[in-house]
FIPAVEX-791643 format. One record per residue (C-alpha): residue number from 1; chain; y, z, x. Coordinates in steps of 0.1 Angstrom, whole numbers, m for minus. Layout:
<rs>
<r nr="NUM" kette="A" v="Y" w="Z" u="X"/>
...
</rs>
This chain:
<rs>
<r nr="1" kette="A" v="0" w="0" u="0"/>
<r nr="2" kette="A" v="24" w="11" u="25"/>
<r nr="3" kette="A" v="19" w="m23" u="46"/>
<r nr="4" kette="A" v="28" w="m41" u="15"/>
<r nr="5" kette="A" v="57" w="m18" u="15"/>
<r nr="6" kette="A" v="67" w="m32" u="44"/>
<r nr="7" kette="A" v="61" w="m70" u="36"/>
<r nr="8" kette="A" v="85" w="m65" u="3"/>
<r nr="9" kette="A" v="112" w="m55" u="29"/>
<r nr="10" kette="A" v="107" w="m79" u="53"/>
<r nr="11" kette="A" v="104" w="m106" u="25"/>
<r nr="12" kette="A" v="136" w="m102" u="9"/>
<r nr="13" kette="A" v="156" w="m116" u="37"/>
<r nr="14" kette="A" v="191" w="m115" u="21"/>
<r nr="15" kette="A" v="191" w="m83" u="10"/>
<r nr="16" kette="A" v="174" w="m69" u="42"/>
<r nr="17" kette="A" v="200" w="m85" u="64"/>
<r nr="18" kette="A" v="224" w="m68" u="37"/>
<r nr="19" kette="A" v="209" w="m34" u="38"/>
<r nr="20" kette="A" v="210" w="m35" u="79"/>
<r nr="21" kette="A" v="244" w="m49" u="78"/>
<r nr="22" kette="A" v="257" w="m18" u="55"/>
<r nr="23" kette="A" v="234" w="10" u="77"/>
<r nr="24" kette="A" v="247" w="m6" u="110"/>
<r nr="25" kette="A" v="280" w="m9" u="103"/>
<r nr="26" kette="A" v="278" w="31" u="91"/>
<r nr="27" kette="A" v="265" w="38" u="125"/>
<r nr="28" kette="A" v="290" w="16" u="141"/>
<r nr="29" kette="A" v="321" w="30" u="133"/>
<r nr="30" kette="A" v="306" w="70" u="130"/>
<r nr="31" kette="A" v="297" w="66" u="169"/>
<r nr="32" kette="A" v="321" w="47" u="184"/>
<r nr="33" kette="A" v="353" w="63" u="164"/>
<r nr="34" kette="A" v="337" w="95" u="171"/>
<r nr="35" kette="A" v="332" w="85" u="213"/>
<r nr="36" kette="A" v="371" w="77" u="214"/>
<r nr="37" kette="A" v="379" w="104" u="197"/>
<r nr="38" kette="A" v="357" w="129" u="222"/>
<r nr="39" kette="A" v="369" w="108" u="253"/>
<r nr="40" kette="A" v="406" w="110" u="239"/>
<r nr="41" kette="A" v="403" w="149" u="233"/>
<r nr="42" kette="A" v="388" w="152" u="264"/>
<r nr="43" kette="A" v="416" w="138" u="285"/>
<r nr="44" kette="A" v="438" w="168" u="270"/>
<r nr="45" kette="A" v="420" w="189" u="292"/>
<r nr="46" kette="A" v="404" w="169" u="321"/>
<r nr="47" kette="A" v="433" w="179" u="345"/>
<r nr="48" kette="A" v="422" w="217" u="345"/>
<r nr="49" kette="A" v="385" w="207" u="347"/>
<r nr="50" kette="A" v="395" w="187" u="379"/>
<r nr="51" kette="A" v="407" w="210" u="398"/>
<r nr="52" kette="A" v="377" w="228" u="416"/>
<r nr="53" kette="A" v="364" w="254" u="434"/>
<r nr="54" kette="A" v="388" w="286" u="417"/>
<r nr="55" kette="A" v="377" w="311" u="389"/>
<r nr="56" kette="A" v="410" w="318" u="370"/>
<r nr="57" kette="A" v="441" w="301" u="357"/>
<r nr="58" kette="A" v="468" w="325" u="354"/>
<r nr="59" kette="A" v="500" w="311" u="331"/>
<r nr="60" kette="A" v="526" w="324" u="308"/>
<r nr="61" kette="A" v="504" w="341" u="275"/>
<r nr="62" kette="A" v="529" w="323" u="252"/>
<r nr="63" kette="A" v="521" w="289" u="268"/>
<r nr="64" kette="A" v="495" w="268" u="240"/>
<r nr="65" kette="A" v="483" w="240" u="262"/>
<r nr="66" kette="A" v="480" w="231" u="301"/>
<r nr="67" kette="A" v="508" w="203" u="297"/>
<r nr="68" kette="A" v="536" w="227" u="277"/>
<r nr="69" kette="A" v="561" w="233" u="308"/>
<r nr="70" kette="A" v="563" w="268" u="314"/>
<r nr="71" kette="A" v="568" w="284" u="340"/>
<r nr="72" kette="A" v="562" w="313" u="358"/>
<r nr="73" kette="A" v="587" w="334" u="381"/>
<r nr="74" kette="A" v="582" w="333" u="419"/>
<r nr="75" kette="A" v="573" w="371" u="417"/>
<r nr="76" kette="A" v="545" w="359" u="398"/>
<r nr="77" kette="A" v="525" w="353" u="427"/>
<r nr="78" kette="A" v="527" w="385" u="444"/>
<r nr="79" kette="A" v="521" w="405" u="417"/>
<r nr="80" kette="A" v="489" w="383" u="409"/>
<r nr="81" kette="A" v="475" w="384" u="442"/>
<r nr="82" kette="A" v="483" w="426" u="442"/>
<r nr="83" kette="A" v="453" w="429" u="417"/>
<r nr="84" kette="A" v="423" w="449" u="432"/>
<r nr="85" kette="A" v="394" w="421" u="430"/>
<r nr="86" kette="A" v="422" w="393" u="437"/>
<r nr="87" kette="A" v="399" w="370" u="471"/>
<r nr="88" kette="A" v="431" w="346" u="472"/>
<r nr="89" kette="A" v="457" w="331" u="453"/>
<r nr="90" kette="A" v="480" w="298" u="451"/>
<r nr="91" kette="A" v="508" w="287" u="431"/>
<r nr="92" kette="A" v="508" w="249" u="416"/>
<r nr="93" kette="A" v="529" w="228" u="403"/>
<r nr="94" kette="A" v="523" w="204" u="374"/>
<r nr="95" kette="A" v="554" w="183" u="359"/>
<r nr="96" kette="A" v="565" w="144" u="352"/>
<r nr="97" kette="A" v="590" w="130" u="373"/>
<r nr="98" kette="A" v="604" w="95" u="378"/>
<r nr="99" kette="A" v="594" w="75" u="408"/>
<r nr="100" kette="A" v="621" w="46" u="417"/>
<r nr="101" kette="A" v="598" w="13" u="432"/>
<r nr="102" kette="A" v="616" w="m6" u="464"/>
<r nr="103" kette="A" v="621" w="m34" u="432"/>
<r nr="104" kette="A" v="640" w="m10" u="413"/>
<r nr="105" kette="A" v="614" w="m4" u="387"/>
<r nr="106" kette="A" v="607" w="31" u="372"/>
<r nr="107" kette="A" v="577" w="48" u="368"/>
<r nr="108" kette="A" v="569" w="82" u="351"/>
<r nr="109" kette="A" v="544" w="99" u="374"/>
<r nr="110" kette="A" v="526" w="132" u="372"/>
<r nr="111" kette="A" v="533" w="151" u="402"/>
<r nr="112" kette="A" v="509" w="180" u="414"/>
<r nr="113" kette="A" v="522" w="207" u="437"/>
<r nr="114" kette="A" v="495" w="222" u="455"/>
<r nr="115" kette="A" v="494" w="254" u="475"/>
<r nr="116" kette="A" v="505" w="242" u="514"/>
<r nr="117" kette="A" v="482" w="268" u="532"/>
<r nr="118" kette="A" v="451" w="267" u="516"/>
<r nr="119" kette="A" v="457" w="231" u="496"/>
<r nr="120" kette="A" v="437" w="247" u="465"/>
<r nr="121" kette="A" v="439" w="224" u="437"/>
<r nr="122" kette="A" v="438" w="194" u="451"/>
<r nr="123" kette="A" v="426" w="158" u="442"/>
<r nr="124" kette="A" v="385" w="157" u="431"/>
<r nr="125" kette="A" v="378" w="122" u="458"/>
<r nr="126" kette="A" v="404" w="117" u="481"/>
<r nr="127" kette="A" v="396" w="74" u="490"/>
<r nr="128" kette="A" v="421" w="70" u="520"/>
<r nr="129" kette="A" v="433" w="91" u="543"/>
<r nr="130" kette="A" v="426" w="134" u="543"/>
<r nr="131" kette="A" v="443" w="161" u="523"/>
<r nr="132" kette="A" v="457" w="174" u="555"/>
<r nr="133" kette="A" v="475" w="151" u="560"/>
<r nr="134" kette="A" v="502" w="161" u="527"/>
<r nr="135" kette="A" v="516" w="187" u="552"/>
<r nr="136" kette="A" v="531" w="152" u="572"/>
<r nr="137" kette="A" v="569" w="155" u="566"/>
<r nr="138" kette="A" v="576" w="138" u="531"/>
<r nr="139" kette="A" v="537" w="133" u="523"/>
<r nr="140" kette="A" v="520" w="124" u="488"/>
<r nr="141" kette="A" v="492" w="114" u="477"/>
<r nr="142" kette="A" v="485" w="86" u="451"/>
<r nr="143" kette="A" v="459" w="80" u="421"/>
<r nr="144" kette="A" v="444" w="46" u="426"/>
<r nr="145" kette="A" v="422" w="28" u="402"/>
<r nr="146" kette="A" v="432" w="42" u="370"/>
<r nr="147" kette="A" v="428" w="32" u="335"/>
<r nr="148" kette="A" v="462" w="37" u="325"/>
<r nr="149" kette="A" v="494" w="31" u="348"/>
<r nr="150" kette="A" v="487" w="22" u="387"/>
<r nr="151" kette="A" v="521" w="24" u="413"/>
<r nr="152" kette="A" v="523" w="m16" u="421"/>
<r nr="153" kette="A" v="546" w="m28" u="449"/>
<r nr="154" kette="A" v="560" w="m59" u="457"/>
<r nr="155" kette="A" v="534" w="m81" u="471"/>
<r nr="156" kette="A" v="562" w="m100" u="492"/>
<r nr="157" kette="A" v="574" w="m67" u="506"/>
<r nr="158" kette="A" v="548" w="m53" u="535"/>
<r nr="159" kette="A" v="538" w="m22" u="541"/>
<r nr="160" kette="A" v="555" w="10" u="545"/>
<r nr="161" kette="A" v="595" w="m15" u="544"/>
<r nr="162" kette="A" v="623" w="m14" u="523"/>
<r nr="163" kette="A" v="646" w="m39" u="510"/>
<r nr="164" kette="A" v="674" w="m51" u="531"/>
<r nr="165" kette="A" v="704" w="m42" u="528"/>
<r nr="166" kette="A" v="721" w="m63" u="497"/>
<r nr="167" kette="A" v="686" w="m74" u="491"/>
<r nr="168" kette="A" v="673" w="m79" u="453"/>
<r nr="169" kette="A" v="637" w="m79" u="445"/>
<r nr="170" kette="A" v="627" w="m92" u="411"/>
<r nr="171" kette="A" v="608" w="m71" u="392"/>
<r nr="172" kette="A" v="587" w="m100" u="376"/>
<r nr="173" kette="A" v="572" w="m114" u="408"/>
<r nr="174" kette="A" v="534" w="m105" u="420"/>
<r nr="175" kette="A" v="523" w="m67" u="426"/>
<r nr="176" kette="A" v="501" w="m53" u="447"/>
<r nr="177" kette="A" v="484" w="m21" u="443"/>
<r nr="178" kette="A" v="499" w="14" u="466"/>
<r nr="179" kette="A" v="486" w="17" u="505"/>
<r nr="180" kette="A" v="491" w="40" u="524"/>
<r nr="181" kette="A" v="525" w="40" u="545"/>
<r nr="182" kette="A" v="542" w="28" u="515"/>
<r nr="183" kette="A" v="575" w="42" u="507"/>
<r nr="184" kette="A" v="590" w="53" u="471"/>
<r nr="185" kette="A" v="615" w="78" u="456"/>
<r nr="186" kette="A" v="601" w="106" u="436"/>
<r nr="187" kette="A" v="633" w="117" u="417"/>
<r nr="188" kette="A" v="656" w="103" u="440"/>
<r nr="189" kette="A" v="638" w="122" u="474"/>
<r nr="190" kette="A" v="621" w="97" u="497"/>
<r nr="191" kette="A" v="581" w="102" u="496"/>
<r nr="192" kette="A" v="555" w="88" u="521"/>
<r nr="193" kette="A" v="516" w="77" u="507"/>
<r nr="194" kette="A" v="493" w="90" u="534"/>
<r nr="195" kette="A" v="466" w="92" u="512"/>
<r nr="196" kette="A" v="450" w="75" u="482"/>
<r nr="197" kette="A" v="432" w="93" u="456"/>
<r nr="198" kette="A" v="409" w="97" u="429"/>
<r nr="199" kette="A" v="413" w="119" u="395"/>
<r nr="200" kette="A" v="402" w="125" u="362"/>
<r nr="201" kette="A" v="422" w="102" u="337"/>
<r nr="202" kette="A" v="443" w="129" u="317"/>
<r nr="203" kette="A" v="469" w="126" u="286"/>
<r nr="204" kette="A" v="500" w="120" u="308"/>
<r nr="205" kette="A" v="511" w="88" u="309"/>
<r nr="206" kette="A" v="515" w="72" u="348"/>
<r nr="207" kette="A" v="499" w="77" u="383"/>
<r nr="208" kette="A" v="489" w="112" u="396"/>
<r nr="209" kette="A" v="509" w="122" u="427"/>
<r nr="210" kette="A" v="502" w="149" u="447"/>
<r nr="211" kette="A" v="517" w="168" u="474"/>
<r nr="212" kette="A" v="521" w="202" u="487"/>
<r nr="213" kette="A" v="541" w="230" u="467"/>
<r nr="214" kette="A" v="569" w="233" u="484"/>
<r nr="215" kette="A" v="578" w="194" u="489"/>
<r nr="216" kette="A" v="567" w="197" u="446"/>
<r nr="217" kette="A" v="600" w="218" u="437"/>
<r nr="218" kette="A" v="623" w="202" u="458"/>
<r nr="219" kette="A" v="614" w="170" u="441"/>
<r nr="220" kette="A" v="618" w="185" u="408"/>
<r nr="221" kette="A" v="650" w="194" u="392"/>
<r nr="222" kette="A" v="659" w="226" u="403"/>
<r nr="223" kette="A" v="651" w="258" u="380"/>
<r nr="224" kette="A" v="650" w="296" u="383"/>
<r nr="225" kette="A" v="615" w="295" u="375"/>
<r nr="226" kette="A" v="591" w="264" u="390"/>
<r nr="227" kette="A" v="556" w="279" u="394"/>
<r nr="228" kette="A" v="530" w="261" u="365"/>
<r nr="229" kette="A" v="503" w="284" u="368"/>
<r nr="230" kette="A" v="487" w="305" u="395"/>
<r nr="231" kette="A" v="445" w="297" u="410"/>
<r nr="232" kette="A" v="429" w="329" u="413"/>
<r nr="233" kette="A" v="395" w="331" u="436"/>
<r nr="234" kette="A" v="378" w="363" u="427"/>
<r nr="235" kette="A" v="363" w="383" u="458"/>
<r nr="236" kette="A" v="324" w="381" u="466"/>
<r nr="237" kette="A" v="307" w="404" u="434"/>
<r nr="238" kette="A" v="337" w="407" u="411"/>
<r nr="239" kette="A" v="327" w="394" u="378"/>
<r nr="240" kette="A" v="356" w="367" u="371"/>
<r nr="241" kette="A" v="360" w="378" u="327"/>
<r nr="242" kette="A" v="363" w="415" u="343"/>
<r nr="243" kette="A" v="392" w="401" u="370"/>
<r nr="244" kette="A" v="410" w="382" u="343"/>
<r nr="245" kette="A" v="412" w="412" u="319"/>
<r nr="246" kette="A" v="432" w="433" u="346"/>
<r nr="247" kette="A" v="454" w="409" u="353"/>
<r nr="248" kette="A" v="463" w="409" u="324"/>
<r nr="249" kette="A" v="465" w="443" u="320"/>
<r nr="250" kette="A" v="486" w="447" u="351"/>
<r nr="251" kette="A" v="512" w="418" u="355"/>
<r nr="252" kette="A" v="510" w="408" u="315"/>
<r nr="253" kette="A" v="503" w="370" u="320"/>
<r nr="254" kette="A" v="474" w="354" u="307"/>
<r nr="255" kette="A" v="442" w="347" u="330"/>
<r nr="256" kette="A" v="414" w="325" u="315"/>
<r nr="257" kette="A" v="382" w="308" u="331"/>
<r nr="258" kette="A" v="383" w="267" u="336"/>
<r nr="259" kette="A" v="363" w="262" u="309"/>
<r nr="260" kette="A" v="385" w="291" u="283"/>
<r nr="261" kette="A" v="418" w="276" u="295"/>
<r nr="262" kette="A" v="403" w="238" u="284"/>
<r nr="263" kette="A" v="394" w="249" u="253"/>
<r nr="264" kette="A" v="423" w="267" u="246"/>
<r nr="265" kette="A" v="443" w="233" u="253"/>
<r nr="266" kette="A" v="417" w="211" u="230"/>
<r nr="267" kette="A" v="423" w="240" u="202"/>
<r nr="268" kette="A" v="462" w="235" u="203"/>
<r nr="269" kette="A" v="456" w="195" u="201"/>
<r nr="270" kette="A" v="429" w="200" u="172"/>
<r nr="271" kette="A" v="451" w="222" u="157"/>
<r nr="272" kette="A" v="487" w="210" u="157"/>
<r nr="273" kette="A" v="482" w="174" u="160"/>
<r nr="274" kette="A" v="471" w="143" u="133"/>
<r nr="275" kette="A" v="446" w="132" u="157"/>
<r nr="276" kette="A" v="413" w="145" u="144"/>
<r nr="277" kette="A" v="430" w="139" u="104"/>
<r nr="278" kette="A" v="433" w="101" u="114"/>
<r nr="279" kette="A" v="398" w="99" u="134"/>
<r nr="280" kette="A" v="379" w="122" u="105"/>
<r nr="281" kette="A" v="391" w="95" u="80"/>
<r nr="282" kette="A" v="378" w="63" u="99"/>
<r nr="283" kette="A" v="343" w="81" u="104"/>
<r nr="284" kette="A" v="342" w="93" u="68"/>
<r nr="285" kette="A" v="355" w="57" u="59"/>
<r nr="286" kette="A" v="323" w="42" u="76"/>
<r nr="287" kette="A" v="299" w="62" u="57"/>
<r nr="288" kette="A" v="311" w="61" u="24"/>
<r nr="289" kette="A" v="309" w="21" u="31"/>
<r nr="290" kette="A" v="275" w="25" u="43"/>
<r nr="291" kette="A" v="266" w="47" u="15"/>
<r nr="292" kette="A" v="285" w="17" u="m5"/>
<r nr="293" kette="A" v="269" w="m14" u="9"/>
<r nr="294" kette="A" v="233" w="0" u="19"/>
<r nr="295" kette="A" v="228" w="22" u="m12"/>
<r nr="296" kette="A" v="237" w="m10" u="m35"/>
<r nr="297" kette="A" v="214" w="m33" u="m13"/>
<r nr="298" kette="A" v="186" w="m10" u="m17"/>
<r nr="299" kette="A" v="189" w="m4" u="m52"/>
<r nr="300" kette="A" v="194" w="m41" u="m59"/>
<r nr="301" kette="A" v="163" w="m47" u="m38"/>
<r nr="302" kette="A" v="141" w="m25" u="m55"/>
<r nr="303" kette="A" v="152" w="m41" u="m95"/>
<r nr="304" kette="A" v="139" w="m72" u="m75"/>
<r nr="305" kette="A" v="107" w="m58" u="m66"/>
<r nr="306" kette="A" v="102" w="m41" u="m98"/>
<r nr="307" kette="A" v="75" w="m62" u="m109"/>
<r nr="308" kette="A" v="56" w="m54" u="m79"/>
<r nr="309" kette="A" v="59" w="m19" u="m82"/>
<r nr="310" kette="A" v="48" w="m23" u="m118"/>
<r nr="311" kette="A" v="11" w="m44" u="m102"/>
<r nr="312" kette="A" v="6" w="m16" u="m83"/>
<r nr="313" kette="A" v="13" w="10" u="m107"/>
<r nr="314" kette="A" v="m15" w="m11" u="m134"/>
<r nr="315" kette="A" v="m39" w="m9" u="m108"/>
<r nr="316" kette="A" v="m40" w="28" u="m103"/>
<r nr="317" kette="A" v="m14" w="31" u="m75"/>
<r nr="318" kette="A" v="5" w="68" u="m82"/>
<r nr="319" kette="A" v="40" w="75" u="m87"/>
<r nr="320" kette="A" v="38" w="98" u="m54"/>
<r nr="321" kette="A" v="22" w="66" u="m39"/>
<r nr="322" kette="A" v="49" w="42" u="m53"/>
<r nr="323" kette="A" v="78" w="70" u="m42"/>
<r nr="324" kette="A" v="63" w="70" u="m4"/>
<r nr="325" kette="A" v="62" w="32" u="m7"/>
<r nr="326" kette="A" v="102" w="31" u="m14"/>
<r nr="327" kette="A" v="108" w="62" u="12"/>
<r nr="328" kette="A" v="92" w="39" u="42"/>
<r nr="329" kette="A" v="112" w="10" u="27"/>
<r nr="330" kette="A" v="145" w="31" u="35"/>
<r nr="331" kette="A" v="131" w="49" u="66"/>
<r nr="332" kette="A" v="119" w="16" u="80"/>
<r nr="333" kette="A" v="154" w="0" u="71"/>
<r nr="334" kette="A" v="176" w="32" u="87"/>
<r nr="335" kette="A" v="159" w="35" u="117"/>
<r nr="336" kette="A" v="166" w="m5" u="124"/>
<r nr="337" kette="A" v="201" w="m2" u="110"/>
<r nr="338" kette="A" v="209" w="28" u="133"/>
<r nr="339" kette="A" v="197" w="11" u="162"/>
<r nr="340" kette="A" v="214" w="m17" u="156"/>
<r nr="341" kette="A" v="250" w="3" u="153"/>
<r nr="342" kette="A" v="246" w="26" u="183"/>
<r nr="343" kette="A" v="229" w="m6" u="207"/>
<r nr="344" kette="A" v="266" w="m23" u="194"/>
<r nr="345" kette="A" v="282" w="10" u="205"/>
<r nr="346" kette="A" v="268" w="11" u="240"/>
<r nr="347" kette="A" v="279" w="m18" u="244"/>
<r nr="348" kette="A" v="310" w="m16" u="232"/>
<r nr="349" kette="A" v="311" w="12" u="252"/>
<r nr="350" kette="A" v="299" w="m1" u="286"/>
<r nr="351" kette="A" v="324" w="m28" u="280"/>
<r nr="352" kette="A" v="355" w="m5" u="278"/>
<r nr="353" kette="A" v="343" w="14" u="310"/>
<r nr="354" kette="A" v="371" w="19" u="333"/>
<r nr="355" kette="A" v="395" w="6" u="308"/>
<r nr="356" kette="A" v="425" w="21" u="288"/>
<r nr="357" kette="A" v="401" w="30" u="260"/>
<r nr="358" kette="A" v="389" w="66" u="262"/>
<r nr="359" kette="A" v="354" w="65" u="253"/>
<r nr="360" kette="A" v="327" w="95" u="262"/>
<r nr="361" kette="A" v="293" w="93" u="242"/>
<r nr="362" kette="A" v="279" w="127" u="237"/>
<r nr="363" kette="A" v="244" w="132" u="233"/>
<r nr="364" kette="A" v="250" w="153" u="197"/>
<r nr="365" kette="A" v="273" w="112" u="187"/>
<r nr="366" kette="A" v="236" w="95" u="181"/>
<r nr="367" kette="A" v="221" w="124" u="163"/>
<r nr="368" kette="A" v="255" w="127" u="138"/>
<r nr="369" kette="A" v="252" w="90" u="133"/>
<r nr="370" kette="A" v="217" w="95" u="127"/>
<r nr="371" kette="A" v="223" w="124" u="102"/>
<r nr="372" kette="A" v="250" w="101" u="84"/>
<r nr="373" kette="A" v="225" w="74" u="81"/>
<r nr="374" kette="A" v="196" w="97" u="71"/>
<r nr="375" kette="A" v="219" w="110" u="44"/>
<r nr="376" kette="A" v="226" w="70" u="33"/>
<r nr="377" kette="A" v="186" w="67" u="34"/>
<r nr="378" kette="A" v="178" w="96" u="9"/>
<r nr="379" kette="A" v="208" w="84" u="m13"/>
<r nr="380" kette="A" v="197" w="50" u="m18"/>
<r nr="381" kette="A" v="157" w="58" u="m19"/>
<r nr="382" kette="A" v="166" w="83" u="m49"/>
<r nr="383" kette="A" v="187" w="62" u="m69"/>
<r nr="384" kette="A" v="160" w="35" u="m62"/>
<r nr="385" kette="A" v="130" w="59" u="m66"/>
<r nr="386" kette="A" v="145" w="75" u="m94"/>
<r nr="387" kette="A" v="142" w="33" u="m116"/>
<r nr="388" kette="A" v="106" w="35" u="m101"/>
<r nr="389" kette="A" v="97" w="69" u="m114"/>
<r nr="390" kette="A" v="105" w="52" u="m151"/>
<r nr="391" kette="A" v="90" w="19" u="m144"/>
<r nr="392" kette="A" v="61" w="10" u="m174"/>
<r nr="393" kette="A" v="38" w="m15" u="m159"/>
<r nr="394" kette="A" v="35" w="m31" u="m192"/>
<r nr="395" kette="A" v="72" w="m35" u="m196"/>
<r nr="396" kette="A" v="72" w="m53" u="m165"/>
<r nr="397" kette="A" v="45" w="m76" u="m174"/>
<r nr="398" kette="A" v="62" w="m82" u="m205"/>
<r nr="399" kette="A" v="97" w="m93" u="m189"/>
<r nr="400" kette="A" v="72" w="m116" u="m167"/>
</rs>
């Protein structure tokens, strides 16, 4: 019975194609709005999950999200490193400036201070040069190979020169990508590349730059208060939650774990922004059209097939039979459909590798879009099974 089951979907052409078109589609757009909407979330945060080898972030308790400038005072880092437990601390700086290009463009870039003694928090892969080397008089370090905004130079200009005197460059003519020796302005301050860099893509718009501290606030506009955040390494057997809770207790700033000070960031974006509202609608938009498409489909298929259901119901086939021949009919179409929508995710997704797109698959995406398509099954088979329950075989035979 069951392979016969199988043969009535398989016959049907049309509305097979037309069941797997609504179920794929489903999947489609629950996975792949859901992956940009992980990798795009995930980008709110990267920055903090970049910077390695430290236990604690210590910032102002008001601040919401790693991006929200602000600052703590210069004190901040004494009284921080004063806490019993305390291995070493660093300050860092994280703000957007404006880099001026020897062509006279603009570029916002986002400009890391790191500490210049101990150079915690610097960049993840360093691709040219060595992180040493940002204690060179004037020294930073560029992103290369992003997704979003690279620094370009003026592929007529070499290395490391500046326009003549008098000399106009036009903007429009070819670019090459930063090398080290080039020179640019980093809020009107002259900057050296000695280095070339790699980083995790974050929100902020533009290149990564990164230098040492103290270089970091003279290229920034000058404030009382400069310091982002302080890195905290806790000594050899302090437990880091135990550390955080008395600095907090004795300087009154907020000190979180990498992976508490991330989520804290991702809660103020879920929280306070459209961006899950406008993602939760596409996804729920792509089921109800699967439930829309498949579930009418199915149910049209099975009126087709009544007849057949009513032979085998004459012959002495059960209604428990008949219901598990219409539950393989949907499982059989679900399982294709779904493979069909996440194989055109994954390659959707290999395809936007690298680029602007922010797409991240989780393993949990596939098993949601599963879910959604398992609930789009069990709709469709009980409207369907529900006309088979009824069916009389004589009636059947009758219409025939």
């Amino acid at each position: 019975m069951y392979r016969y089951a199988i043969k009535m979907l398989f016959g049907d052409s049309a509305k097979f194609y037309g069941i797997l078109l609504g179920l794929g589609f489903a999947s489609l757009l629950i996975a792949q709005q859901a992956s940009i909407f992980v990798g795009l979330m995930s980008r709110t945060f990267a920055f903090v999950g970049g910077v390695g080898h430290i236990d604690l972030w210590v910032f102002d308790p008001t601040q919401s999200f790693v991006d929200e400038p602000k600052p703590l005072r210069a004190t901040a880092l004494d009284r921080v490193r004063g806490v019993t437990g305390v291995a070493w601390a660093a300050p860092i700086y994280k703000g957007l400036l404006v880099a001026t290009l020897p062509d006279g463009r603009r570029q916002v870039c986002n400009v890391i201070g790191i500490d210049d003694d101990t150079l915690a928090g610097g960049p993840a892969v360093v691709v040219a040069g060595s992180l040493s080397d940002l204690r060179q008089p004037d020294a930073v370090m560029v992103q290369v190979e992003s997704s979003q905004q690279n620094m370009l130079f003026p592929a007529e200009l070499a290395v490391g020169a500046m326009p003549a005197p008098g000399q106009v460059l036009d903007p429009s003519l070819p670019k090459r990508p930063v090398q080290i020796g080039d020179i640019v302005e980093l809020n009107e301050h002259r900057a050296r590349v000695v280095g070339l860099v790699k980083c995790a893509e974050t929100f902020s718009p533009g290149p990564t730059v990164y230098t040492v501290y103290s270089r970091a606030i003279t290229y920034a506009p000058p404030s009382r208060r400069m310091m982002s955040a302080v890195l905290v390494s806790a000594a050899e057997g302090i437990n880091p939650d135990a550390l955080a809770q008395r600095i907090r207790d004795e300087t009154g700033l907020e000190a979180m774990n990498p992976w508490d000070y991330s989520m804290r960031t991702l809660g103020y974006w879920m929280r306070e922004t459209g961006i899950p509202i406008n993602f939760g609608i596409a996804i729920a938009l792509g089921f109800f059209v699967g439930v829309a498409i498949a579930g009418q489909m199915f149910y049209n298929f099975t009126l087709d097939n009544l007849r057949y259901f009513g032979a085998f119901k004459a012959m002495g086939a059960s209604s428990r039979t008949l219901l598990g021949m219409v539950a393989l009919q949907a499982l059989v179409a679900g399982v294709l459909g779904l493979g069909l929508g996440l194989g055109a995710v994954s390659a959707f997704g290999l395809n936007a590798a690298g680029g602007k797109l922010a797409f991240k698959m989780l393993w949990q995406i596939p098993l949601i879009a599963a879910g959604a398509v398992l609930i789009i099954c069990i709709f469709a088979s009980v409207v369907s099974m529900w006309k088979v329950l009824r069916l009389d075989p004589a009636d059947v035979f009758k219409g025939a």
